[in-house]
C-alpha positions in Angstrom: 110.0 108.7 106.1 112.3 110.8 108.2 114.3 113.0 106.4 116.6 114.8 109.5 118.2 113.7 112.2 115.1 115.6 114.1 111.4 115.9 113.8 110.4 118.9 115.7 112.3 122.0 115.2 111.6 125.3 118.0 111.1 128.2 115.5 113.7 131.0 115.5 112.0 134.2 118.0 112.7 136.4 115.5 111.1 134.5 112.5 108.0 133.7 115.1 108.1 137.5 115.9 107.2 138.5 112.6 104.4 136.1 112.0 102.9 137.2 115.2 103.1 140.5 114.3 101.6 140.0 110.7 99.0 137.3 112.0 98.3 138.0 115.5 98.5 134.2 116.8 96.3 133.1 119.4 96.4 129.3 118.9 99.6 127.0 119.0 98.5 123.4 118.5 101.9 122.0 119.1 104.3 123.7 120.5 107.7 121.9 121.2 107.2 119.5 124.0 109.9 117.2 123.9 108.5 114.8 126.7 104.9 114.7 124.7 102.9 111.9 126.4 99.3 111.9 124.5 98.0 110.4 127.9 99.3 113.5 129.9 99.6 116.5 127.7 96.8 117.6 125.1 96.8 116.6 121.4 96.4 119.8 119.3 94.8 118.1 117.0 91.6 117.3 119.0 91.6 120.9 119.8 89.0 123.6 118.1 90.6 125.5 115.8 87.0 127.5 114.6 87.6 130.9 115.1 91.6 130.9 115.5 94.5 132.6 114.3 96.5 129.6 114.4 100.3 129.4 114.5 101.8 125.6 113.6 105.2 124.4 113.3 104.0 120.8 113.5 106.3 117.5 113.9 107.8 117.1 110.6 107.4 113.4 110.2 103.5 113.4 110.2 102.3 117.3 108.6 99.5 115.3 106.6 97.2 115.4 109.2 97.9 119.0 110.3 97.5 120.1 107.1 94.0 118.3 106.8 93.1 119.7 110.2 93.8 123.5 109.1 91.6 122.9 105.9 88.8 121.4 107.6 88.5 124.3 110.3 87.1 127.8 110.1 90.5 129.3 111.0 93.3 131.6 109.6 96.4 128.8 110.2 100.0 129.8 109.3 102.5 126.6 108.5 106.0 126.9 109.3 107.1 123.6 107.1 109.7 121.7 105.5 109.8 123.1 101.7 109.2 119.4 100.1 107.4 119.9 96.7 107.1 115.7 96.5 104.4 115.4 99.0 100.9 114.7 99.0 100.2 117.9 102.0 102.9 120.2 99.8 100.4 119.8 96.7 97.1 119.7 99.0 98.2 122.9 99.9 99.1 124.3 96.7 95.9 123.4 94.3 94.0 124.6 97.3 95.6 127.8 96.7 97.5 128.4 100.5 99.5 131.1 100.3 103.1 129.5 99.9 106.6 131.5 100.9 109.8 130.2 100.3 113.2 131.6 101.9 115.8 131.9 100.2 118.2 130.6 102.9 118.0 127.6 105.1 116.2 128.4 108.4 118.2 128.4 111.8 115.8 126.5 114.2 116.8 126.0 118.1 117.4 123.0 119.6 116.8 122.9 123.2 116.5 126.7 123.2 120.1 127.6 121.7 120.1 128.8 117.8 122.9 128.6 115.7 123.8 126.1 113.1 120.3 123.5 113.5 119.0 123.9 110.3 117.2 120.9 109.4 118.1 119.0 105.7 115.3 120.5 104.3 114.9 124.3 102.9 111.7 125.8 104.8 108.4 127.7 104.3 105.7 128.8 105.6 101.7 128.4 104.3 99.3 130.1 105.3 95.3 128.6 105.0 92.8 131.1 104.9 89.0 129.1 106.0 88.1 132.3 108.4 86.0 134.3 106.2 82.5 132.8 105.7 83.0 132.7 101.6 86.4 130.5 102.4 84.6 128.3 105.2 81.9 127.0 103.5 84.4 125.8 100.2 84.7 121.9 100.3 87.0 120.6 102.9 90.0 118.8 100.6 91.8 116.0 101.3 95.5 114.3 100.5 95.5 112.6 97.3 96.4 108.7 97.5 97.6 107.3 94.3 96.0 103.2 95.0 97.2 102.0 91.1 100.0 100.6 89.8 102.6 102.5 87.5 104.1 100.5 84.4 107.4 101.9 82.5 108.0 99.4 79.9 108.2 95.8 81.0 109.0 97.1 84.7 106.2 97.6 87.3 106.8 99.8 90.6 104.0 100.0 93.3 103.7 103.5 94.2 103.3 104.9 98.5 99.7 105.6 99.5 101.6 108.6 100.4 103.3 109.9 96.6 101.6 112.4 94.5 102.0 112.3 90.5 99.5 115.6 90.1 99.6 115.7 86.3 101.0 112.3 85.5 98.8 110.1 86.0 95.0 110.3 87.4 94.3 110.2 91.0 92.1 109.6 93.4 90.7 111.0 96.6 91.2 109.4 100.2 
């Protein structure tokens, strides 16, 4: 589903600033390439993350598999993400206990390297995965939940997306 006009957003210097200084990044599996050709340029998710400090502001019509990609590495990985509590990665994240920030205001992002008023639809945050240490690496590698049933209110029936998450409504199961 697209949900802005854009899918990749070039973080603010001042906001990347800050992570660097708290993190110390020496990873960026996607940086903002808008003439991405898979056949040309690499894919940062084939890249090794084991080991990294990882900074990712990935493309945000496909986070799912970044977010999978962070938990299944031995890395530190910082998200810079859309804040959209109605997604399968937003709850991966959160009962696998990421650390999850919220701002208070929408984020400025720069488009073609000029700031000002390109903030996205959504409100932003950041997550941050912690897999470096050996106690968090060796914890089982989770994955998105996929809801696969059918959901019944009354006499109407409404299939639900692969992709929607009811945590606490209804069971689910794993992909």
């Amino acid at each position: 589903m697209k949900w802005s006009k854009y899918t990749s957003y070039a973080t603010p210097h001042y906001l990347r600033d800050a992570l660097e200084m708290e993190f110390g990044f020496d990873l960026d599996p996607c940086p903002l390439n808008p003439d991405f050709d898979p056949a040309v340029h690499l894919d940062g998710l084939k890249l090794d993350w084991n080991g990294s400090r990882v900074f990712c502001n990935p493309p945000w019509d496909d986070i799912g598999p970044w977010v999978e990609k962070a938990f299944a590495s031995k890395a530190l990985t910082v998200f810079l993400l859309p804040a959209r509590t109605d997604t399968a990665w937003f709850h991966l994240l959160k009962d696998s206990a990421a650390e999850i920030r919220l701002f208070r205001k929408r984020v400025h992002f720069l488009r073609d390297g000029i700031g000002g008023n390109k903030a996205p639809t959504d409100g932003t945050m950041v997550a941050v995965v912690r897999r470096m240490n050996a106690k968090d690496a060796d914890l089982p590698i989770p994955k998105l939940f996929v809801w696969t049933g059918t959901l019944r209110f009354g006499a109407t029936e409404q299939l639900v997306s692969s992709r929607t998450s009811l945590d606490g409504m209804l069971p689910l199961t794993r992909a």
